[in-house]
N, C-alpha and C positions, 0 to 999 in steps of 0.2 A: 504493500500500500504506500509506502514513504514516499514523500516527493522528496527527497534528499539522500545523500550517500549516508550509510550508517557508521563509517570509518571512525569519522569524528564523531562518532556516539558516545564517547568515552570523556572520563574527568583528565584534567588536564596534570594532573602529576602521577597518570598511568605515561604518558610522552614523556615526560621529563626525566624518569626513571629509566624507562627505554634509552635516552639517550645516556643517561648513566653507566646502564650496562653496555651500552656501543662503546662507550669512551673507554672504558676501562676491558674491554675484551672480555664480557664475562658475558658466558651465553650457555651456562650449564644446565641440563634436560631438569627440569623442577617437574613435581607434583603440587598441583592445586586442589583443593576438596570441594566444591560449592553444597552449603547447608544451611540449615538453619536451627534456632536455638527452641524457640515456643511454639507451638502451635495457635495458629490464626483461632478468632474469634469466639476461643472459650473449647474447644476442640480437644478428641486427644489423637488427632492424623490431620496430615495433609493429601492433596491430591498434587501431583506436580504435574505443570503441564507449560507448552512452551517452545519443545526442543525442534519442532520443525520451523520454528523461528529463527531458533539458534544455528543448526543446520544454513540453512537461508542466510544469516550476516555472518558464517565462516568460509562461505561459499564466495560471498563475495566483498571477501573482504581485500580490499584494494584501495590506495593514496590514489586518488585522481590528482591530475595537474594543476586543477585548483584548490587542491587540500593541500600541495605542496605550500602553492602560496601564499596562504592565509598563515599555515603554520610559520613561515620564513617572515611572515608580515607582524607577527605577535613578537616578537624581539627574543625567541625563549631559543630559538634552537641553530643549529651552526651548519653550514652550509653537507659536510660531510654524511652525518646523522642525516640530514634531507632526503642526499642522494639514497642514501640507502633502504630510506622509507618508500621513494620511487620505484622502484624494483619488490618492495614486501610481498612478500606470500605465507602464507599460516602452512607450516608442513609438521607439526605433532599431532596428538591425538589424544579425541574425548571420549570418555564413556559416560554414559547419563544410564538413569531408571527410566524404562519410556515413559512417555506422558499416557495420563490416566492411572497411574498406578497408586496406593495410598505408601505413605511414607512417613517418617518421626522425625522430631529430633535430634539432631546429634549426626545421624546418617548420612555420607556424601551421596547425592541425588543427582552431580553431574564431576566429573572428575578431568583436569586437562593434563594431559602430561605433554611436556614440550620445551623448547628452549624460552628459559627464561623470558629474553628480550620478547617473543612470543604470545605468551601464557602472562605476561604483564597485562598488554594491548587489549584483550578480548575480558577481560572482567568485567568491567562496568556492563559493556552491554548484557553481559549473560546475565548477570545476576537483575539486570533492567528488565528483562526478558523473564526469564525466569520467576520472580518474583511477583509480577504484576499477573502473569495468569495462573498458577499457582495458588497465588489470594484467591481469586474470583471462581476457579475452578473447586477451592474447599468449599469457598461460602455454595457454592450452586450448590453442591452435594448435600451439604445441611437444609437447604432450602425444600431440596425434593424431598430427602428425604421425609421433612413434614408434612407434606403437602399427599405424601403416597405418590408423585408422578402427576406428570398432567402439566408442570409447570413450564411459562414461556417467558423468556427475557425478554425486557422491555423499555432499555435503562438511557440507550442512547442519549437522547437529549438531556443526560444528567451526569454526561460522563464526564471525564477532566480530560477532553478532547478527543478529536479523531479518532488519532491509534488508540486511545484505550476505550472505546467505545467497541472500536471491533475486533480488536484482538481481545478484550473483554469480553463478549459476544462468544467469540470462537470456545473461548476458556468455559463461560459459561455452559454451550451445549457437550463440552465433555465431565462434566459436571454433572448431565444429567438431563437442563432442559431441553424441553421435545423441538425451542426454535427459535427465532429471536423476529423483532419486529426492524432487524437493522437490515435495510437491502443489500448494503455494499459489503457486510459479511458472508448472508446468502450467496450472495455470487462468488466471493472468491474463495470459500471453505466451502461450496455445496451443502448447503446446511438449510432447513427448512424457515420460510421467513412467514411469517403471521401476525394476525395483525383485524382491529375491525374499522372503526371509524371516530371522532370525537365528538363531541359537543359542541361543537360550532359547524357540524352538518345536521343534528337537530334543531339548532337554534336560526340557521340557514332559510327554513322552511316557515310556510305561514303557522302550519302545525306541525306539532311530534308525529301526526298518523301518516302526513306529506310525507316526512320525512322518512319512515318507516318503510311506507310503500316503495318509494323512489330506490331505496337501497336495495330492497327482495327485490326490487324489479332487476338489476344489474346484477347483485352479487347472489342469484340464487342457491349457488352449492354451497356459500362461504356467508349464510344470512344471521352475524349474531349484531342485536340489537341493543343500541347501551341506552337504559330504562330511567337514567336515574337525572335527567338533565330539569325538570319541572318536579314530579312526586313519584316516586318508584311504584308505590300499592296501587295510589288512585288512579295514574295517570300510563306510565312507563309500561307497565305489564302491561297492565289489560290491553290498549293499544297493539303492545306486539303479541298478544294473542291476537287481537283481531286479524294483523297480517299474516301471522301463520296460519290460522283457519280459512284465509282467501286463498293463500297458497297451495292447499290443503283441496278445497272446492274446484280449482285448476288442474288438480292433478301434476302439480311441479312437488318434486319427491327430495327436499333437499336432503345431500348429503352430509352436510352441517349447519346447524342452526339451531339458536339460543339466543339467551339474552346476558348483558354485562352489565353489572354494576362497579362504578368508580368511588365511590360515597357511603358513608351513615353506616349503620350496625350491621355489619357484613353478615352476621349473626343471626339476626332475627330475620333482613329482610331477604334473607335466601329462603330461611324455611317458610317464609310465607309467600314469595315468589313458585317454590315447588310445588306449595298445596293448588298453588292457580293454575301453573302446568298443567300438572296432571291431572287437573277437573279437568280441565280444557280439553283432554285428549293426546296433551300433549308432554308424555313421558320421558319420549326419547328427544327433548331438548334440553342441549347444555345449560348450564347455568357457571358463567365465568368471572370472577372478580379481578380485583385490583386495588389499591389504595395503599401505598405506606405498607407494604408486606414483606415480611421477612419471617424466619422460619418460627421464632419465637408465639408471634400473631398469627401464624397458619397454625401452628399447634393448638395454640388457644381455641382458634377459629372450630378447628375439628374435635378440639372436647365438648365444646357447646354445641355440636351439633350441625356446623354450618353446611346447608346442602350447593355447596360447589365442586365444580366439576371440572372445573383446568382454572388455572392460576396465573395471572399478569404481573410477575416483580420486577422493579424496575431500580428505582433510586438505590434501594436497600442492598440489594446485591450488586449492580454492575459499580459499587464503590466501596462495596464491603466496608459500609457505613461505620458497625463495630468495632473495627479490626480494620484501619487504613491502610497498613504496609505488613507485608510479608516476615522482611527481616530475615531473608537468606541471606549469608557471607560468603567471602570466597578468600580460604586460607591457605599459605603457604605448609606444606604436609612432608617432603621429600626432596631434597638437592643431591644429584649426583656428586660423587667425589671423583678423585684422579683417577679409580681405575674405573669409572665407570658405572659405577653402585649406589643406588641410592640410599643414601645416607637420612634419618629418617631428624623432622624440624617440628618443634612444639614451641605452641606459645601461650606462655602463664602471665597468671592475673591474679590478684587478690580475690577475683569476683568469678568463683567456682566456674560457674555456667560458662566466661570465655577461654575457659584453657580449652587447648584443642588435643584432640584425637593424630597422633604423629605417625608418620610410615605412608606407603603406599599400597591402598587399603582398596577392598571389597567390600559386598555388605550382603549375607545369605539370610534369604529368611525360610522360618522354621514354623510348617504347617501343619494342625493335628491331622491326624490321616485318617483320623474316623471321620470328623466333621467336616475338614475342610478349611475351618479356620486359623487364623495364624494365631500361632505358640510364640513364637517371639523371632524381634531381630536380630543379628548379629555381627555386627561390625567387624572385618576380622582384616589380616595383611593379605595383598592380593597372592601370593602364595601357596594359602592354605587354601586345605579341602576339607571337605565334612562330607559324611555316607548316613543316611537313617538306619543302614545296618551296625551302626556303632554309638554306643550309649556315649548320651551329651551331658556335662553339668556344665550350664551356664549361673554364670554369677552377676549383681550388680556392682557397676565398678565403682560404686559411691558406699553404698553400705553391701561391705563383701559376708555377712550374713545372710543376705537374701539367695538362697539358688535354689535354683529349676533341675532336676534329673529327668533326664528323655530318656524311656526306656526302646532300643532298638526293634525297628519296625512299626513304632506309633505315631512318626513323624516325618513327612518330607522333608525336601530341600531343594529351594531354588537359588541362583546367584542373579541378586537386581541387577545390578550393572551390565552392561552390555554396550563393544562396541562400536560407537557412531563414525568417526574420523579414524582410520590408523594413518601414520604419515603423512598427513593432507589429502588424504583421499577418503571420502565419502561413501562408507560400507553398510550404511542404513538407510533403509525408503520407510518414507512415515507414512504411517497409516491413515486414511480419511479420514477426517473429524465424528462422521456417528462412525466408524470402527472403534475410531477411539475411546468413543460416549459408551457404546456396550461391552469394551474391554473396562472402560471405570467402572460399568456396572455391578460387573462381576469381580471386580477387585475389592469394591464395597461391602461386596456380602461377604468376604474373608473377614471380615470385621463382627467382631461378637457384639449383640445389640450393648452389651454393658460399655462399649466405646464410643457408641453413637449416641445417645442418651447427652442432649442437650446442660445441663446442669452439672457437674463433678460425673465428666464422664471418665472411666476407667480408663486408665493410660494405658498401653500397649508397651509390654516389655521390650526392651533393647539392651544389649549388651553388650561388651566387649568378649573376643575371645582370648583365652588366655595368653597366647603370642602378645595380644596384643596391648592386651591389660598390664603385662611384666614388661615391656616396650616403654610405656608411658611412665611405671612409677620407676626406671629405671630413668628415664630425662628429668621427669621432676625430682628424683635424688640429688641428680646431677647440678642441676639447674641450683637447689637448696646449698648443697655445698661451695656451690662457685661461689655464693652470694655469700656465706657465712666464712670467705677467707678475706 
């Protein structure tokens, strides 16, 4: 979509640092982790989603000749380092979790290994990328989920521009909903666009019933009618009974049709919209809302009762109102040494949460093989293997009393990562956006209701493996004693 090069998508002391390591000849193969620390808006999983994005600005990722001089026009960089940004090409490699998958905490979700000068350059955008449908892909997921399905994005004109309107959009139907009301995403993800009419095409007309008629008359497969622009009971409905019962009289058989409310006690005036249906004879029409909805208010919505039957969210989700920013990073993990080896990099804080996970790492997760559902994560160095023929004790790496014994043959094992770029070359085709909508589907249900459960939902185990666990408190030893001499 960009009307611009996404080169310069980056902060400006990812360059300066690049030219750092130009100047000083340091251009050793690094590992990068890309993660995050919390889960979005009250959550205990994320959905990532993203990567044929990412895919997309590593592809083409190239200094045009006018990026040269803009960069040479800002005083920061010396004619050498220019040239050589002229000539750049990304030749390392990523692995990512594909998109639609559920994921935690702590886990790398996209990983770059590459030369430095490299693996500087492309952060910002990933984690730009990344991060922004990632947000809007968890919130979708919580949205359907309350909703039971049926829900349609419709956030556009609320979004904080463009690109995040449709790559929001995008995020959103792999998320879950059935389609977005954004056409310019439609068409470039093939993704279903819907949509009825406002209130100022009822208000257009001498009457509601003008207005009502003039719509069946055009949109007869696609006729839902929004009730709620004068008095939804007295006026709204009955009226669009009346046109469905002409329509009805005609013998036009639509294939959709109902009515919408924007407005007032979503609550009450559904189920007394229903009782009027189906006096009416008219059963098998929708009843659609909208208004300020998010998953909290659709929950409610459906303990009281409310008789709706697909869902318009807009503001709440395409901004993940909640929960504004993702808060994936992207940390330095692994520096080759002189013979070649990557030498494993951690970095400590007073404030637990940002020390990081060091080495170059994998992440397998571990599924009960009765149910289905995931047993837990496990973070491990990309080296190791695990078999479900072989008993597992995993531990927490924070309080090392907590552990898990998998007895063999009760549990699979898959390894998330997988991967996209080896060498600069592009070893992954991503999937359509609904593949990817009923691959998160089914990734979801790996999920025990007790982590989906809106309020102090159950966290989902993660862990280090033992390699990996004796790695870390072997740096942080290190790290203690350098400081205590």
């Amino acid at each position: 979509m960009s009307r611009y090069n996404m080169t310069l998508l980056t902060d400006l002391y990812e360059l300066t640092m690049m030219q750092g390591y130009f100047n000083n000849k340091t251009n050793e193969k690094v590992v990068f982790d890309v993660f995050y620390r919390r889960n979005p808006s009250g959550s205990a999983y994320a959905v990532t989603a993203g990567l044929e994005q990412v895919i997309d600005y590593i592809k083409n990722l190239k200094f045009e000749k006018e990026d040269i001089d803009y960069l040479r026009s800002t005083g920061f960089f010396q004619e050498d380092f220019l040239k050589y940004l002229a000539d750049f090409r990304f030749t390392g490699s990523i692995y990512a979790i594909p998109e639609g998958t559920v994921v935690f905490p702590k886990e790398p979700i996209l990983k770059v290994v590459a030369p430095i000068i490299e693996a500087q350059l492309v952060e910002t955008a990933i984690l730009n990328i990344i991060n922004h449908q990632s947000l809007i892909a968890t919130k979708a997921s919580r949205v359907v989920y309350a909703a039971g399905g049926g829900v349609m994005e419709f956030g556009l004109r609320r979004a904080q521009g463009p690109d995040a309107g449709v790559y929001g959009a995008r995020a959103a139907v792999i998320g879950g909903c059935i389609g977005t009301s954004n056409v310019l995403a439609g068409q470039m993800f093939d993704i279903p666009v819907k949509g009825t009419h406002a209130h100022s095409w009822i208000m257009s007309f001498k009457t509601e019933l003008e207005a009502f008629r003039n719509y069946a008359q055009a949109y007869p497969d696609n006729c839902l009618l929004l009730v709620d622009t004068y008095d939804t009971l007295k006026s709204g409905v009955p009226h669009a009974i009346q046109v469905f019962d002409e329509m009805k009289a005609k013998g036009i058989k639509s294939k959709l049709y109902g009515i919408r409310l924007d407005s007032g006690d979503l609550a009450y005036l559904t189920k007394k919209a229903r009782i009027m249906l189906d006096n009416a004879g008219h059963k098998d029409a929708i009843i659609s809302a909208s208004s300020d909805l998010d998953e909290y208010v659709i929950e409610s919505l459906q303990r009281q009762g409310a008789k709706i039957t697909s869902w318009g969210v807009g503001t709440n989700l395409i901004t993940s109102a909640d929960c504004p920013a993702f808060g994936g990073v992207y940390k330095l993990a692994a520096i080759t040494d002189e013979n070649g080896n990557f030498k494993p990099k951690i970095k400590v804080s007073e404030n637990i949460e940002k020390v990081t996970n060091p080495g170059n790492k994998t992440v397998f997760r571990l599924y009960d093989k009765a149910s289905g559902k995931i047993k837990a994560d496990l973070i491990a160095l990309a080296d190791e293997t695990y078999s479900p023929k072989d008993p597992l004790m995993i531990f927490d790496p924070i309080a090392t009393w907590k552990k898990t014994y998998l007895e063999p043959d009760t549990y699979t094992v898959r390894e998330l990562l997988v991967p996209v770029f080896l060498d600069g070359k592009c070893v992954y085709e991503s999937p359509s956006v609904m593949e990817i909508r009923d691959y998160c589907t089914s990734e979801l249900n790996t999920l025990w209701d007790e982590s989906r459960r809106f309020v102090n939902p159950q966290e989902v185990y993660v862990d280090l493996s033992k390699p990996l666990y004796d790695l870390k408190n072997k740096l942080l030893e290190g790290v203690h004693n350098f400081k205590d001499k």
